[in-house]
N, C-alpha and C positions, 0 to 999 in steps of 0.2 A: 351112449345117450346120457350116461351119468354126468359122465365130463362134459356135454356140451353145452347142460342147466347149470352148471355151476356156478354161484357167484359169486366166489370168492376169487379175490381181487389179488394180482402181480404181490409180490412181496416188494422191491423197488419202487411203485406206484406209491405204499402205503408211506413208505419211508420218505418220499419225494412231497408228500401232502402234509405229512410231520413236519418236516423242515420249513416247507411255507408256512405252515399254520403258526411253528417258534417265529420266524422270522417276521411275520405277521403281527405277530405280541409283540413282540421287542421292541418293531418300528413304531408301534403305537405306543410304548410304555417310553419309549426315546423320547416320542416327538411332545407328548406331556410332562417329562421333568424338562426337555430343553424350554418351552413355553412357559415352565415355571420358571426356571432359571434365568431368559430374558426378561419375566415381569420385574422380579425381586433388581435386576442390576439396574435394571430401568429407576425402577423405585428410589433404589442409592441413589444413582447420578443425579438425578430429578430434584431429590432433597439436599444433593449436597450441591447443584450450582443456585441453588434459593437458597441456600446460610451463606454462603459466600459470594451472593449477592452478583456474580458472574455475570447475568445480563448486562444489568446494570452500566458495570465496568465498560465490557464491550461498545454498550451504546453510547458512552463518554468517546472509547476512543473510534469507534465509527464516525463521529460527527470529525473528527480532527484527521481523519484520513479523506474524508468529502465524496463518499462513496458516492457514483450516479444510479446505486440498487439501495436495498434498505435488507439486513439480514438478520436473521432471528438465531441469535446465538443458540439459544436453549435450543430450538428446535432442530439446527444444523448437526447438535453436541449428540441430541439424543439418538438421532436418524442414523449417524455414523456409528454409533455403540448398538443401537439394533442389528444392524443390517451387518456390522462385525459379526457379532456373536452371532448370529442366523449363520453366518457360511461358518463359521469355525464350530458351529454345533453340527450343522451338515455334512463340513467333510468329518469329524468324526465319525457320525452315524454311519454314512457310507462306509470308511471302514470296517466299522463295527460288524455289519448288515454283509461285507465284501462283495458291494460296489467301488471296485479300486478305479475304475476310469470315471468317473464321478467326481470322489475326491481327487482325484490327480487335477481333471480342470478348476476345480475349485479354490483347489490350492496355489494356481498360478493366477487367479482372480486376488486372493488375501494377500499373495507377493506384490501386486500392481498396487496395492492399496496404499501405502507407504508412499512411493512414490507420489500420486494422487495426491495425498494429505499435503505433503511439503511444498507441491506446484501450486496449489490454494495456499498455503501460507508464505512462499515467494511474492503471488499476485497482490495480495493484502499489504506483504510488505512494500510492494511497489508503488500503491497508491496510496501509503503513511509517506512514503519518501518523496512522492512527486508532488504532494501537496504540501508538504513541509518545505522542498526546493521553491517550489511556484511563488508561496507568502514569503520567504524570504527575499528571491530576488525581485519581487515588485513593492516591498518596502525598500530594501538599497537601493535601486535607480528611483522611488519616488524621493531618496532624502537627498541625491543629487541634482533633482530637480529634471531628470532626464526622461523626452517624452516614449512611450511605445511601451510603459512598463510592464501595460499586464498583457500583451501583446507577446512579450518575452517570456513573460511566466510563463502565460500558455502554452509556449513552446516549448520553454524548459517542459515544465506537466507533461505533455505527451510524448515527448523524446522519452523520456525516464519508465515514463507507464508503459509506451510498446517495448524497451528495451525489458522491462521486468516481464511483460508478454511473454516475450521469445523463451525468456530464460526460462517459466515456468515449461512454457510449452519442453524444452530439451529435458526439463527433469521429468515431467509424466511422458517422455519417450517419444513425443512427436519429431517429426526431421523438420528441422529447421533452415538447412542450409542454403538453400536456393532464398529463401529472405534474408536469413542473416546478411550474406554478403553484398543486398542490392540495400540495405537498411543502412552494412555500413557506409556505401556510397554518398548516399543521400544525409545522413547525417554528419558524415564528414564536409560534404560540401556547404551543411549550414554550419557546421564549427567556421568553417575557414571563414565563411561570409559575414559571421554573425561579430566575430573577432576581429577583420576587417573594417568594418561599418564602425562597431564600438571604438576601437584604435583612434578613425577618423574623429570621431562622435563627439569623444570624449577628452580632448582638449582644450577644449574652451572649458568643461567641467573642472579637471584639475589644475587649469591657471587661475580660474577662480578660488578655489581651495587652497594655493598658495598664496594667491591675494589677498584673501581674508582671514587666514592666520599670521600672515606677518602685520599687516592691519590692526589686528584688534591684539598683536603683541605691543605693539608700540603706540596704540589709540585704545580706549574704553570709553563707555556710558557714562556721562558727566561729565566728558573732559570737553574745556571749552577749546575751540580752535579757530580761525581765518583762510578762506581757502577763497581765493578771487575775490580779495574785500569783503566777503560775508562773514563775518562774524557770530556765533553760535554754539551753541550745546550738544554733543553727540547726545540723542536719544535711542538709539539702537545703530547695531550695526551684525552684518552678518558676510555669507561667502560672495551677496549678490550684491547688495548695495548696503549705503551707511547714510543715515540720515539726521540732518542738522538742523536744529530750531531754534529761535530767539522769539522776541516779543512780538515782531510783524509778520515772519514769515517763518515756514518750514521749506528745508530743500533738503530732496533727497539724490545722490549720487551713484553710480555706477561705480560698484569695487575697484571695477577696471582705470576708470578717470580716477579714480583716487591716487593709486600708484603712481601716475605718470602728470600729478598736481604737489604743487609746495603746498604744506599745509605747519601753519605756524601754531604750535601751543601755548596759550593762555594759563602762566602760572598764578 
């Protein structure tokens, strides 16, 4: 009967309640210096992209990449540096605590993250380059005077942006391949088109730009000349036409008629 009232308790049980009870403190005395430790890093970064003025910057070169989103550097900067430190405070603790199957999947989350990081700064760099190619090539065909400029931009821009797509997409590990190969079909076949078209396009462009350099090697502004009995003044001349003025009248010519006109100079 004695044995049957007894309440003292397993020896193992006691020992097993010990253990939780430490592990119990630990995880709590963990999870308030790691909370301290993200305020304080928090705190650095916070202060140090406001002295170096890092928005800022960003927002400069946001406007010059022509983003179709709006991003908040600080806030992108800070979110990543949390949520860092949360898992790499977590799979320690884990260890600590020996939750090993915890930090193992943890750890192959903070290996993906790297990745991650660079396929965001791939895409970023995709649309600095697509929009830098874009202004470029629709100021050179507008200085050729040649029509579908921004039409071309355009398409350069989105050629360049999905190609930078794809590429992020292969570095954060997605498969590509089934696009890749039907992207390069399609791309190739506007290279070939687009080179075609311009080939054709673009001849009358460069006979002009041979016309009015040798033109204005052996004609200038001021010089007086006779070209079908008109008598007159160059007042301008460029790759498209050249134009002649005197006291009654102004005529202006086609570069083209010019070449294939006697034009006598007035010493």
């Amino acid at each position: 009967m004695e044995n049957f009232f007894s309440l003292e308790l397993p020896k193992d049980m006691l020992a097993n309640i010990y253990d939780l009870g430490l592990k119990f403190f630990a995880a709590l005395g963990f999870v308030l210096l790691a909370w301290l430790i993200v305020k304080i890093i928090l705190f650095v970064v916070r202060k140090s992209l406001r002295l170096f003025k890092a928005k800022a910057k960003f927002d400069r070169l946001q406007k010059l990449m022509d983003l179709p989103f709006e991003i908040d550097f600080e806030l992108v900067v800070l979110g990543f540096v949390k949520w860092g430190l949360i898992l790499v405070l977590v799979t320690i603790g884990a260890d600590i605590l020996g939750f090993t199957v915890i930090s193992a999947e943890i750890g192959k989350i903070i290996q993906y993250v790297p990745k991650l990081v660079s396929a965001l700064v791939l895409l970023l760099l995709g649309f600095y380059l697509a929009t830098l190619v874009k202004g470029g090539l629709i100021n050179l065909l507008k200085s050729f005077d040649m029509g579908g400029s921004r039409i071309l931009g355009n398409l350069s821009y989105f050629s360049i942006l999905i190609l930078f797509i794809i590429l992020a997409a292969n570095q954060a590990g997605i498969n590509t391949d089934i696009v890749t190969a039907n992207l390069l079909m399609v791309v190739g076949a506007f290279i070939a088109a687009f080179a075609l078209a311009t080939g054709l396009g673009s001849r009358d462009v460069v006979l002009r730009l041979i016309l009015g350099f040798y033109s204005r090697k052996n004609l200038a502004i001021g010089t007086k000349v006779i070209i079908d009995g008109f008598q007159g003044t160059i007042t301008a001349i460029d790759n498209i036409c050249m134009t002649i003025e005197n006291d009654q009248k102004i005529i202006v010519y086609p570069i083209k008629l010019i070449a294939n006109k006697k034009v006598e100079i007035i010493k």
